[in-house]
N, C-alpha and C positions, 0 to 999 in steps of 0.2 A: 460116162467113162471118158470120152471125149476129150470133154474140159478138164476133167480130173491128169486124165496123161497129160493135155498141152499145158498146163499149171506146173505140173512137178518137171516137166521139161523148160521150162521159164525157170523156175526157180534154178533149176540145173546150170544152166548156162550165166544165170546173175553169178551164182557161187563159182562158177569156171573162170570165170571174167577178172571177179573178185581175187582171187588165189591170184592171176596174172599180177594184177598192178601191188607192186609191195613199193610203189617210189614213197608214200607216205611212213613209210617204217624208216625207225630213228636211221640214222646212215652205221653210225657202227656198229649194229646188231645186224642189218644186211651186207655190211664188210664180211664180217665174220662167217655170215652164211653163204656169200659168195664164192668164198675159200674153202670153206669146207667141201662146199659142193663140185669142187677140181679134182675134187677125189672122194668124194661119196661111192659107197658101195651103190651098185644099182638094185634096182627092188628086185630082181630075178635072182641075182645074187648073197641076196640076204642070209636065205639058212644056210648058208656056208661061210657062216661070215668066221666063225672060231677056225676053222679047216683052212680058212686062207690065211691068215696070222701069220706071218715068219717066224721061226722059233731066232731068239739072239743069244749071242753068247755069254750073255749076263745072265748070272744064275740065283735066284732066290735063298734062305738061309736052310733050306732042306734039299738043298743042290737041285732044282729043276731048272731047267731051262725056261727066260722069261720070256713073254711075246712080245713081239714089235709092234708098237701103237701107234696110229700117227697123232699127231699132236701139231700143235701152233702155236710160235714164239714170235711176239713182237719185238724187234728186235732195236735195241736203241742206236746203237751205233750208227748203222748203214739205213737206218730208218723206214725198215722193208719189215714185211711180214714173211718168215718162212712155213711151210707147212710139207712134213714130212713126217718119216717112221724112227720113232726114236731106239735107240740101244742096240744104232748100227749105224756106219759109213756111208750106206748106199740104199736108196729106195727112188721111189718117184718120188720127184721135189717140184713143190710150186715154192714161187716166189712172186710179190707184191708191191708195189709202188701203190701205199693209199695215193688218193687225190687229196683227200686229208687225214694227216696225225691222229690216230683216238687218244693215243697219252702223251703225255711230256713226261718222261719216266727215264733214269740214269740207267736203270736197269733194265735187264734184259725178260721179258715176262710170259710166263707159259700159260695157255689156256686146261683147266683142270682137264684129265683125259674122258671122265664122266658126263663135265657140261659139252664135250667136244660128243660126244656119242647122242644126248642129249638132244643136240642138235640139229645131228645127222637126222637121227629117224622120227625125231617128234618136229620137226619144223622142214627140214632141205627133202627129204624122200617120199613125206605126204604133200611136199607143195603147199604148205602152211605160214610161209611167211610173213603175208599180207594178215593174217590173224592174231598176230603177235605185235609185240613196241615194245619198248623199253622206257624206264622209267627217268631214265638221263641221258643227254646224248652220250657223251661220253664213260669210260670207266670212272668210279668212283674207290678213293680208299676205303679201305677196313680199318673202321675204330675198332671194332671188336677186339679185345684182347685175346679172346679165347679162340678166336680162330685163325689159322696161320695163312692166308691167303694178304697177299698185297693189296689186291684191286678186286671189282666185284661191279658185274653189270646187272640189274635187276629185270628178268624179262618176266612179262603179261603178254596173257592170252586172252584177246578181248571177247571174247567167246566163253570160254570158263570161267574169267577172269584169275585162273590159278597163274600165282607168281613165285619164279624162281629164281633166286639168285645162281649165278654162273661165275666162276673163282679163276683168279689168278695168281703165279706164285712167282716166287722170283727164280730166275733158272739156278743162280749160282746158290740158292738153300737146298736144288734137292737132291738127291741120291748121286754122289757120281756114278755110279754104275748103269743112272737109267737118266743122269746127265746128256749126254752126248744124243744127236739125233743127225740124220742125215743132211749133206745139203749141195751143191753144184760146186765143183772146185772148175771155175773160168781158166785158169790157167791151163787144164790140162784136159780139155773138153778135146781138143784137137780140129782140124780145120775142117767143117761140115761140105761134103763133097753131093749130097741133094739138097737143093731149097724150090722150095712154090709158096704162091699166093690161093688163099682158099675165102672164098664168100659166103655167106650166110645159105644160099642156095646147096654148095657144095658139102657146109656140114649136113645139111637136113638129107640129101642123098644118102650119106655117106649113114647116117643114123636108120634111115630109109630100106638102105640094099643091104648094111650087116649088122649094124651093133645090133639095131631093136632086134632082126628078126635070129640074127645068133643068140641071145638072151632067151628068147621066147623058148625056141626049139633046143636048146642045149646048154641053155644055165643051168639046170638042174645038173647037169653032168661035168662039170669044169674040175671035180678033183679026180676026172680018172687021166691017166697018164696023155691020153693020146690028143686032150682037150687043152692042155697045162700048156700051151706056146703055139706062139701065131708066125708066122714068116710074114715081113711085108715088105713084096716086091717094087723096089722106087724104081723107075724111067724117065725119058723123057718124053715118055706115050704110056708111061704105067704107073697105075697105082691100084695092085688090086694083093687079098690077103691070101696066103694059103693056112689051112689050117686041118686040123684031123691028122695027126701024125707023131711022131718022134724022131728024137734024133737027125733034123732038118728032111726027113722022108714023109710030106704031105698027101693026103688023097685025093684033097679037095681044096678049090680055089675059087674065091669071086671078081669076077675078071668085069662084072658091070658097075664096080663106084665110080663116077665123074670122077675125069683128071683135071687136076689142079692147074691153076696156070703154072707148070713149070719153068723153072730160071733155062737160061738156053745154053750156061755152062755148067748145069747140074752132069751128074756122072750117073749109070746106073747102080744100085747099088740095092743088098737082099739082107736084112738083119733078121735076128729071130729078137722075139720081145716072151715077156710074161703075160698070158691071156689076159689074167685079172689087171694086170694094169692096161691094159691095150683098151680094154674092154671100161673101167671105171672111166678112164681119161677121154676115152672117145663118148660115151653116155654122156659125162658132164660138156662137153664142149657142144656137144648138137642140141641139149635141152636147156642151154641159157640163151636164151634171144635177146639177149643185150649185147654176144658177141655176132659181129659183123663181118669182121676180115679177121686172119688169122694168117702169122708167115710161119711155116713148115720148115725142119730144117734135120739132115741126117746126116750119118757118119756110121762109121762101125761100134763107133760107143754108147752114142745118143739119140733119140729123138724127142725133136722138141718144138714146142707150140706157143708162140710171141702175139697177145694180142690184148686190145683194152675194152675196157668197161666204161661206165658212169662213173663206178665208183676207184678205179685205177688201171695199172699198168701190169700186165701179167707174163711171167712165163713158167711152163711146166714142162720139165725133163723124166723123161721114160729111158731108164739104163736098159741098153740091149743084153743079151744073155748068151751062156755056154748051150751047148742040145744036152748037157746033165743039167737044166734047169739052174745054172749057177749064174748068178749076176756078173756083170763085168763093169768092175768099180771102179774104172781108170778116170772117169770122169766128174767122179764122188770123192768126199772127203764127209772127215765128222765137224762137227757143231758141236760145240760145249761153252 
């Protein structure tokens, strides 16, 4: 029995080890999953993943109201990748600097919303991406007549060896109505009155003292009213979250996350954010170990998170909110 347990715990750890290192995965199928995973649902989060959906004002031909998806457009112009919630002005937005171009492409091009789900939960959520490659480095065109997609990356699971292709379109062919997706308007962000430096140590606390164990203990409960928004107190000797509450009336507060190195003309300053984004955005920043430092940075509209990778240059904006759960989009604009 002995041997039998030390065997299958050997084994355990080869495959733990393994899942770590994905640097042998082609580079633009771990772009891709790099970004998705800035905003990956977390696994505690999961069965509520329809429940958290914003409804948008775009309405179907039976008059319902559509959901807001997020989605990822390469984007030609400004040669960044954006990743947000389309068929609205305002959500969390990441934004991208590859280190390298995957296309040389005039147009602007959306990742299908299926291979983007895809993604998520069959490769970024089980930690599977050292088990996958792709068949090109880069995107490839669609000869295909028959199928309306631009570009098309072909991923393998060297495991299964089941292979799927993953679709691109062009933005300006689809729907305007489900056109438009959110994205950072710089002009009107306003002058951020907190900033800190945070290290690799500090996210692992910070995942350590609330995300994990807020997940664990009260994911399952995030759509009831008094779960739905976090307060988080900035200082220059605080950074700690309130939460349990409504209408900025909290019960509860964690006053032990490690403080950041604070800038020494930050200002105090108390925003209310939306759980599920506080909570997806914090998950993914403390479980990629390839971020290292990270500059912090708030205001009454935003907060937001400046830092790089291997594979580029990152930052992701968390719109702060009304106590009626309304976003405050003065720092948002659309994309089309």
């Amino acid at each position: 029995m002995s041997v039998t347990a030390d065997t299958t715990l050997i084994n355990e750890a080869i495959v733990k080890t393994y899942r770590r290192n994905s640097e042998s995965t082609p580079y633009t199928l771990r772009l891709l999953g790099e970004i998705i995973k800035t905003q990956s649902l977390p696994i505690a989060l999961e069965n509520h993943r329809d429940h958290l959906l914003d409804k948008s004002k775009v309405k179907n031909k039976d008059g319902i109201a559509m959901k807001q998806m997020k989605r990822i457009v390469i984007r030609s112009k400004s040669k960044d990748i954006l990743l947000s919630e389309s068929r609205t002005d305002c959500s969390v937005v990441t934004i991208v600097k590859p280190k390298n171009q995957i296309i040389n492409s005039s147009d602007d091009l959306v990742l299908r919303i299926n291979d983007h789900r895809y993604i998520e939960q069959e490769i970024i959520q089980t930690d599977d991406m050292s088990f996958n490659t792709s068949l090109s480095e880069s995107l490839k065109r669609v000869l295909d007549k028959d199928i309306k997609a631009s570009y098309k990356l072909e991923i393998k699971n060297i495991v299964t060896n089941k292979i799927r292709n993953i679709y691109f379109y062009k933005l300006n062919e689809i729907h305007e109505g489900t056109r438009q997706q959110a994205d950072i308007d710089e002009h009107k962000v306003g002058k951020y009155v907190w900033t800190a430096s945070a290290n690799r140590e500090w996210l692992e606390s910070l995942n350590n003292v609330f995300t994990d164990r807020w997940l664990n203990a009260l994911g399952n409960q995030i759509n009831r009213k008094h779960y739905k928004q976090f307060r988080l107190n900035l200082g220059k000797k605080e950074f700690s979250i309130s939460y349990d509450g409504v209408r900025n009336n909290f019960d509860q507060i964690e006053k032990q996350i490690k403080l950041p190195s604070v800038t020494n003309n930050s200002k105090a300053i108390e925003i209310i954010l939306m759980s599920k984004d506080v909570l997806t955005v914090f998950n993914a920043l403390s479980t990629n170990e390839d971020i290292q430092n990270v500059k912090i940075y708030a205001n009454e509209n935003v907060i937001s998170f400046k830092y790089s990778t291997q594979l580029g240059q990152y930052e992701i904006f968390i719109p702060t909110c009304k106590i009626q759960n309304k976003l405050i989009t003065n720092a948002f604009k659309g994309y089309q």
